[in-house]
Each structure stands twice: as C-alpha cells, then as structure tokens.
C-alpha positions as CSV (number, residue, x, y, z in Angstrom):
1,X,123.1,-94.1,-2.1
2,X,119.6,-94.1,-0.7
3,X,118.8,-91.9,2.4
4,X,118.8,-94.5,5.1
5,X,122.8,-94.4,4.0
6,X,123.4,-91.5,4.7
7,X,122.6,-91.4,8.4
8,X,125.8,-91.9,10.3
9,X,125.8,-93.2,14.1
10,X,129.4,-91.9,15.1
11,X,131.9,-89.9,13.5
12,X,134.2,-92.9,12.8
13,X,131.3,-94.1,10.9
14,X,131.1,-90.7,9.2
15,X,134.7,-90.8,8.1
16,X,135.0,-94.3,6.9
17,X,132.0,-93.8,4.8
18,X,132.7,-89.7,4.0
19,X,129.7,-88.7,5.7
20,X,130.2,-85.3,6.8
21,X,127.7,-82.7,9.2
22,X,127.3,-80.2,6.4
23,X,124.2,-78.1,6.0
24,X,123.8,-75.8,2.6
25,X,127.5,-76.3,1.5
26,X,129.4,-75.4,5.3
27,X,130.7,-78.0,7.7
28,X,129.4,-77.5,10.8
29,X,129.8,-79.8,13.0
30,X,132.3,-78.4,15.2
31,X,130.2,-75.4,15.6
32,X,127.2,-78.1,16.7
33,X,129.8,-79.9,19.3
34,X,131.0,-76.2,20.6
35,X,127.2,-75.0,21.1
36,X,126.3,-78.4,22.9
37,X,129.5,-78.0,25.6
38,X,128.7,-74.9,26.6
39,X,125.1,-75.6,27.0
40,X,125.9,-78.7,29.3
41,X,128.5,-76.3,31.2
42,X,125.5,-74.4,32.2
43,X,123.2,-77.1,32.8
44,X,125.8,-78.6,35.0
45,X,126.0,-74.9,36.7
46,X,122.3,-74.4,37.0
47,X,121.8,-77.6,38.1
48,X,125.2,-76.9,41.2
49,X,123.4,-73.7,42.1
50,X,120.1,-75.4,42.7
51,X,121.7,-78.4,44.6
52,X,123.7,-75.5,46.8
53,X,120.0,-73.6,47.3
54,X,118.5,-76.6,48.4
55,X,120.8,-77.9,50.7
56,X,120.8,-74.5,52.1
57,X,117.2,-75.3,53.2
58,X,117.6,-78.2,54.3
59,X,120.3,-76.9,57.7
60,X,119.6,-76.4,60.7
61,X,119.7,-73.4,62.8
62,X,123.1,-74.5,64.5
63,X,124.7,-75.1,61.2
64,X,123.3,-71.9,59.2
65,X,125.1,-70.1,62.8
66,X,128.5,-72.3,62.0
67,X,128.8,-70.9,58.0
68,X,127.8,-67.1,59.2
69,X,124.2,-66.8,57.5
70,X,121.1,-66.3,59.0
71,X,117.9,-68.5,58.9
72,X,115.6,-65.8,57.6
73,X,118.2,-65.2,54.5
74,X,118.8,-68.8,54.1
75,X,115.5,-69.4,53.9
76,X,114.5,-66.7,51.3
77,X,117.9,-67.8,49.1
78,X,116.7,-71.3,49.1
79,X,113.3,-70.3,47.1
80,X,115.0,-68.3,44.3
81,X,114.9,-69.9,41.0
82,X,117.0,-71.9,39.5
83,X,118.0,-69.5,36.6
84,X,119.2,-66.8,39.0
C-alpha cells in the first residue's frame, strides 16, 4: 500500500479500508475527537463572553440604568480581554 493510501478523508473511509488513527501502537482517536470538543466548548465560551463585553459597550446610559450597572463599570468591563 503506498502512503498516499493510507490517508483517509472520513472514518467510514477509515473503516471500510481498516485505516485506523493509531500513533506508536495506541488508538487514539477518540482521545483526538474528546480534546477537539472541549477546545471548541471554550472557543464557543470565549468567543459568548466577548460578544456579551461588547455589547455591553455598545448601551446606552438609559439601558445600562434598566439592567442595574453603571456606565463607568460598563465601560471598564467592556475593555477586559477576552480570556478573562
């Protein structure tokens, strides 16, 4: 089987042809799939925060008043990082 055959597009490629995601002997592609979830779970929660801070900005005075927060710690929420 040359190399270019052993590359496999989707895993009901990699079963019919018994292509399998080891590396040195261990099957780890479940592993791979579990690590890539939980890093799109907190993309998708970084990336919620961020939409949140900067509609947050974005209010006016009369609608900051409405939810109970002030301008001044509207304001200094909006300009913290993402990652915080």
């Amino acid at each position: 089987m040359s190399t270019i055959d052993t590359i496999c597009l989707s895993r009901s490629e990699a079963t019919s042809v018994g292509c399998t995601g080891t590396l040195l002997g261990g099957d780890y592609s479940d592993e791979r799939e579990g690590l890539l979830k939980r890093l799109w779970t907190r993309y998708c929660e970084l990336a919620a925060k961020r939409r949140g801070r900067l509609a947050l900005e974005e209010m006016s005075e009369w609608q900051l008043k409405d939810i109970g927060v002030s301008e001044k710690d509207a304001r200094q929420e909006s300009t913290v990082p993402f990652w915080r």
